[in-house]
C-alpha positions in Angstrom: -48.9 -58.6 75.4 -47.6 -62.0 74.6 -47.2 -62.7 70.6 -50.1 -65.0 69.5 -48.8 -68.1 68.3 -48.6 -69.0 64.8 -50.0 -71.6 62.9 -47.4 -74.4 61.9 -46.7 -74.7 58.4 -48.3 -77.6 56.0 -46.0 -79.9 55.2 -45.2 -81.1 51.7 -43.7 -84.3 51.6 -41.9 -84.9 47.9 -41.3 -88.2 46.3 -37.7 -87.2 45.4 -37.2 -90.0 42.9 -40.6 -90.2 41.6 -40.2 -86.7 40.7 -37.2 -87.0 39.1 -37.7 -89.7 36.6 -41.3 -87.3 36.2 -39.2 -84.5 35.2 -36.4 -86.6 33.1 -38.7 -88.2 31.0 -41.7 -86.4 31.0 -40.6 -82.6 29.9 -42.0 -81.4 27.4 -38.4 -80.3 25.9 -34.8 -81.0 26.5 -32.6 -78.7 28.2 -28.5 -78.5 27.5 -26.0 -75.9 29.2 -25.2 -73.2 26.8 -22.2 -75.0 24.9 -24.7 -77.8 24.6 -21.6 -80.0 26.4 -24.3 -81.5 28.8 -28.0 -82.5 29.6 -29.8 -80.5 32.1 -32.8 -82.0 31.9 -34.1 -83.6 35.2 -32.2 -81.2 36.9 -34.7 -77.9 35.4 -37.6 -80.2 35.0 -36.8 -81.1 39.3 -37.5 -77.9 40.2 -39.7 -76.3 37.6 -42.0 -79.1 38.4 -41.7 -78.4 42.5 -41.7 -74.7 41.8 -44.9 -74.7 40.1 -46.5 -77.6 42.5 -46.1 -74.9 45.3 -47.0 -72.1 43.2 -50.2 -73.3 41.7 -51.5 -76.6 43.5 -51.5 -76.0 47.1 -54.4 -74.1 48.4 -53.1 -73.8 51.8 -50.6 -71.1 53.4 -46.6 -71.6 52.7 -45.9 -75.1 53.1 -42.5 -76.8 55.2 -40.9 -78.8 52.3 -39.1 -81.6 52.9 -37.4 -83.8 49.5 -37.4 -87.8 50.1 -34.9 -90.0 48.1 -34.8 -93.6 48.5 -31.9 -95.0 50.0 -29.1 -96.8 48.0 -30.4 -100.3 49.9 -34.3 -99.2 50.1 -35.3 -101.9 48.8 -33.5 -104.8 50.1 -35.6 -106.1 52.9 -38.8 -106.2 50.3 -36.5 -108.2 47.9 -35.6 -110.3 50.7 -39.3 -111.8 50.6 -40.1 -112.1 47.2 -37.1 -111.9 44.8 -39.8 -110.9 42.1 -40.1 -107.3 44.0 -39.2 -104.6 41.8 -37.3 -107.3 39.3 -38.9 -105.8 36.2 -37.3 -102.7 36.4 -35.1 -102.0 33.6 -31.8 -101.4 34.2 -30.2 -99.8 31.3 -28.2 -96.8 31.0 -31.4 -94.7 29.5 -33.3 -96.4 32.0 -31.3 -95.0 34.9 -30.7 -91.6 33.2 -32.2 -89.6 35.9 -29.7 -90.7 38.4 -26.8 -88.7 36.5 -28.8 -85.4 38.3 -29.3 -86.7 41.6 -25.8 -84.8 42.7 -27.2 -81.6 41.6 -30.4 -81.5 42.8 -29.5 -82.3 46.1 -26.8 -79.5 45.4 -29.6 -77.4 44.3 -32.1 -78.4 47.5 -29.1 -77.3 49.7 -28.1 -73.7 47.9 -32.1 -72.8 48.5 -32.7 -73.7 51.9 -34.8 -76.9 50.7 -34.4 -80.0 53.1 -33.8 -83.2 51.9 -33.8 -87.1 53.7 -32.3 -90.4 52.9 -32.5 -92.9 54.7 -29.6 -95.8 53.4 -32.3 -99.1 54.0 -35.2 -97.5 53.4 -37.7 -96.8 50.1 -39.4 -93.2 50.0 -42.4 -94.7 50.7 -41.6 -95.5 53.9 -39.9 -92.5 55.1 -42.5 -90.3 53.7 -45.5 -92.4 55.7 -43.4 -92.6 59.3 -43.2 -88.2 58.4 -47.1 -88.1 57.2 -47.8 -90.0 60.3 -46.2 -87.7 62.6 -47.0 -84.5 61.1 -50.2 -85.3 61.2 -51.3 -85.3 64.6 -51.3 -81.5 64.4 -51.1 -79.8 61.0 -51.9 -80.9 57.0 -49.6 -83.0 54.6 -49.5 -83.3 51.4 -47.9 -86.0 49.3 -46.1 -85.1 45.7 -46.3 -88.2 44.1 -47.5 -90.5 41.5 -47.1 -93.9 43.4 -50.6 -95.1 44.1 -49.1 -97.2 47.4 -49.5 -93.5 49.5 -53.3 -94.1 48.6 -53.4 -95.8 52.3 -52.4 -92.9 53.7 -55.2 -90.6 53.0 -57.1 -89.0 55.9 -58.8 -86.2 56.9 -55.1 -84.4 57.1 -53.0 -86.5 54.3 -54.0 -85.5 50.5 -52.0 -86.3 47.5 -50.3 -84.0 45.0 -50.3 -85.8 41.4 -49.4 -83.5 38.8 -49.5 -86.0 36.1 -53.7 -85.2 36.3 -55.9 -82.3 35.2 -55.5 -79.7 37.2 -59.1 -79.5 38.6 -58.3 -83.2 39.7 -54.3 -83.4 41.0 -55.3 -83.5 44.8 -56.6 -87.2 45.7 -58.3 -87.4 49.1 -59.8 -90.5 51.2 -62.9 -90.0 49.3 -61.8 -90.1 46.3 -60.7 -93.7 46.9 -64.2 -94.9 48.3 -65.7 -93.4 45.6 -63.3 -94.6 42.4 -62.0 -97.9 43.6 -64.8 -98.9 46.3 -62.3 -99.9 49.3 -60.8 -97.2 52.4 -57.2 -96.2 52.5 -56.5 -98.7 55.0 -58.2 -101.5 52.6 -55.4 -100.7 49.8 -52.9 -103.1 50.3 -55.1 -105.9 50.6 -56.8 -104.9 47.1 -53.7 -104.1 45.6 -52.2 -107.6 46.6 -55.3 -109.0 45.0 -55.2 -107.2 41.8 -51.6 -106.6 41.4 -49.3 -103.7 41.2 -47.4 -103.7 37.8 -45.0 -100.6 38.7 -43.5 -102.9 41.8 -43.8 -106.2 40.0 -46.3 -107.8 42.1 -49.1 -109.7 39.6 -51.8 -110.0 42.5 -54.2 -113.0 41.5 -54.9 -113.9 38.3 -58.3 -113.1 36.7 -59.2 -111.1 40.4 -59.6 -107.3 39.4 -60.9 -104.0 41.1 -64.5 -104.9 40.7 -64.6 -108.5 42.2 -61.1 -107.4 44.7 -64.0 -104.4 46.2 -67.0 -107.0 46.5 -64.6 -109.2 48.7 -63.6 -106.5 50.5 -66.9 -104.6 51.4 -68.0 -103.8 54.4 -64.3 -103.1 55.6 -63.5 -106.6 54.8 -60.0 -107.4 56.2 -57.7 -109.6 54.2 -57.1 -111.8 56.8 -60.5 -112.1 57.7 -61.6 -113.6 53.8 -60.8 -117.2 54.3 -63.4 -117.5 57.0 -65.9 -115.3 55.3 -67.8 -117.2 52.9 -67.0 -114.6 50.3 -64.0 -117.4 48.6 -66.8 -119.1 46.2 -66.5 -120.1 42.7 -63.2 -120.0 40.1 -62.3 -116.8 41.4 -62.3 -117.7 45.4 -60.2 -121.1 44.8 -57.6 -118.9 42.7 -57.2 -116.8 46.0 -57.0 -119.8 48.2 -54.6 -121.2 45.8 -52.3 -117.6 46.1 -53.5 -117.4 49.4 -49.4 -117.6 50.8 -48.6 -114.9 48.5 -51.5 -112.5 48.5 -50.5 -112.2 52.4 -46.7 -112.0 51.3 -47.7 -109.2 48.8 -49.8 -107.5 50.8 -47.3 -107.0 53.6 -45.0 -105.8 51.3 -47.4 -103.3 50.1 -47.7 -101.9 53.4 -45.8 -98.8 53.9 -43.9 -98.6 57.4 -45.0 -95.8 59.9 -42.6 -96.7 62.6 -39.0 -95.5 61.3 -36.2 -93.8 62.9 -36.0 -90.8 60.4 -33.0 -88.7 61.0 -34.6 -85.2 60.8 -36.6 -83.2 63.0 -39.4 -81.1 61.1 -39.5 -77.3 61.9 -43.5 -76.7 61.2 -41.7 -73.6 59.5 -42.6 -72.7 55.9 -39.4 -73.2 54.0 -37.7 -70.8 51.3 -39.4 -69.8 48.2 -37.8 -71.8 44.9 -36.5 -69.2 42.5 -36.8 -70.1 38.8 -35.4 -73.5 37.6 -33.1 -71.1 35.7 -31.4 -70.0 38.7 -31.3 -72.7 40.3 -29.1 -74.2 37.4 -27.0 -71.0 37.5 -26.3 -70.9 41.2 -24.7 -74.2 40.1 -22.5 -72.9 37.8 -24.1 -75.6 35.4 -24.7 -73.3 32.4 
C-alpha cells in the first residue's frame, strides 16, 4: 500500500533581531564563560528563549523553524522616504550590544540544524511576511515577535508568538485585534500611520489616537478612502488633512512587503530539536 502522506510541518517564523535584543537585555541574569573573560548573554538568552517558545507555546505538532535577521542595508529604501525612519534609534556601544553575538548565534543555528535568512536590503519584517504569505496557502505560521507591524498579517493561518506577555495571552490572532484596537489586520497601517509608531520613529498625527484613528476607520474604512468620506470634521479632521502627505508616506512605509525574492526554499519538515542553551554555548567552545 502506498505510505499516507504526512502533514507538513507549522512553520515558526523568528524575528532574529527582535529576539536578540529580547534576550540581551531582558534576562533575568547575566551569563559569562567560566573564566568570566566574556559575556554570554544574548547568546544563552537566544536560545533559551527559542527553546522554551517551542517547548511550551506552540500547541501544534513539531514546527519547521526558520531564524530572520535583518539585512546590513534593510532599511535603506524606508530611510530613503522619510529620513526620520528609524532616526531615534540609539546608537551607542551598549545600545548595539546584542550585535557582538550575532556571529555565534548564527554559528549556533548552523551546528543544530536551525535555518537562518538574510536578505542584504531587506528588514525582517519583510522577509518574514513574503514567507508567512507563502506558507500559508497550505499549512499554519506562527510569528516570534514583539513588533506590532506583523499585526497585519494575522489570519485564519498567521498567529503571533509574544513572549513578553502572560502566558495564557502570548498568542495574538486577527481577533484579538478587532476586539482590542477596533480595526482588521489589513486596517493596521493606516491606524498606525494615524497614531504613530514610537519604536520606528513615525509620530502619526498629533492629538489622533486609537479611539478617534478606529471611528475613522470603521466599517473597513480605507485610508485612502477618508478624504472623501465626510468623517475629516472638526480639529482633529483638519490636523489629518494638514498631515495628509505624510500619513500616506507613513502608512506605506508601514506596510510590510509580500512580494520578495527570498533566497530559501521551505521544506514543510519539522526541524531539529534545540538542546539546552548550555550546549549550545559548549558546542561552540565558548565556555
Amino acid at each position: 500500500m502506498p505510505e499516507t502522506p504526512t502533514a507538513p510541518a507549522p512553520l515558526l517564523l523568528v524575528d532574529g533581531f527582535n529576539l536578540l535584543w529580547a534576550g540581551t537585555f531582558g534576562f533575568p541574569a547575566p551569563i559569562f564563560s567560566r573564566d568570566k573573560s566574556r559575556e554570554l548573554t544574548g547568546l544563552f538568552a537566544f536560545f533559551a528563549l527559542l527553546r522554551a517558545a517551542i517547548r511550551d507555546d506552540i500547541d501544534v505538532a513539531e514546527p519547521e523553524v526558520l531564524v530572520v535577521f535583518d539585512g546590513e542595508h534593510g532599511s535603506a529604501e524606508r530611510a530613503a522616504t522619510d529620513q526620520e525612519y528609524k532616526a531615534n534609534r540609539e546608537a551607542t556601544p551598549e545600545a548595539l550590544k546584542p550585535l557582538q553575538f550575532l556571529a555565534p548565534v548564527k554559528d549556533g543555528l548552523d551546528a543544530h540544524g536551525i535555518r537562518w535568512v538574510e536578505v542584504d536590503d531587506a528588514e525582517a519584517d519583510d522577509v518574514i511576511a513574503t514567507l508567512a504569505t507563502r506558507a500559508a496557502a497550505s499549512r499554519p505560521v506562527l510569528i516570534m515577535s514583539r513588533d506590532m507591524d506583523y499585526y497585519q498579517l494575522l489570519d485564519e493561518r498567521v498567529r503571533i508568538l509574544n513572549r513578553s506577555r502572560k502566558s495564557s495571552q502570548r498568542i495574538i490572532t486577527a481577533g484579538e485585534v478587532i476586539t482590542r484596537f477596533g480595526v482588521t489586520p489589513d486596517q493596521w497601517p493606516a491606524f498606525r500611520a494615524l497614531t504613530g509608531d514610537k519604536s520606528d520613529n513615525i509620530p502619526g498625527v498629533r492629538g489622533v489616537g486609537p479611539k478617534v484613528a478606529a471611528t475613522l476607520l470603521r466599517d473597513g474604512m480605507r485610508l485612502s478612502d477618508l478624504p472623501g468620506s465626510g468623517r475629516l470634521t472638526g480639529a482633529k479632521g483638519a490636523a489629518i488633512t494638514t498631515a495628509w502627505a505624510d500619513v500616506l508616506r507613513w502608512e506605506s512605509m508601514i506596510t510590510v512587503r509580500r512580494d520578495l525574492d527570498v533566497p530559501v526554499v521551505l521544506s514543510a519538515l519539522a526541524s531539529p530539536q534545540l538542546p539546552r542553551p548550555a550546549d549550545v554555548v559548549e558546542k561552540l567552545g565558548l565556555w
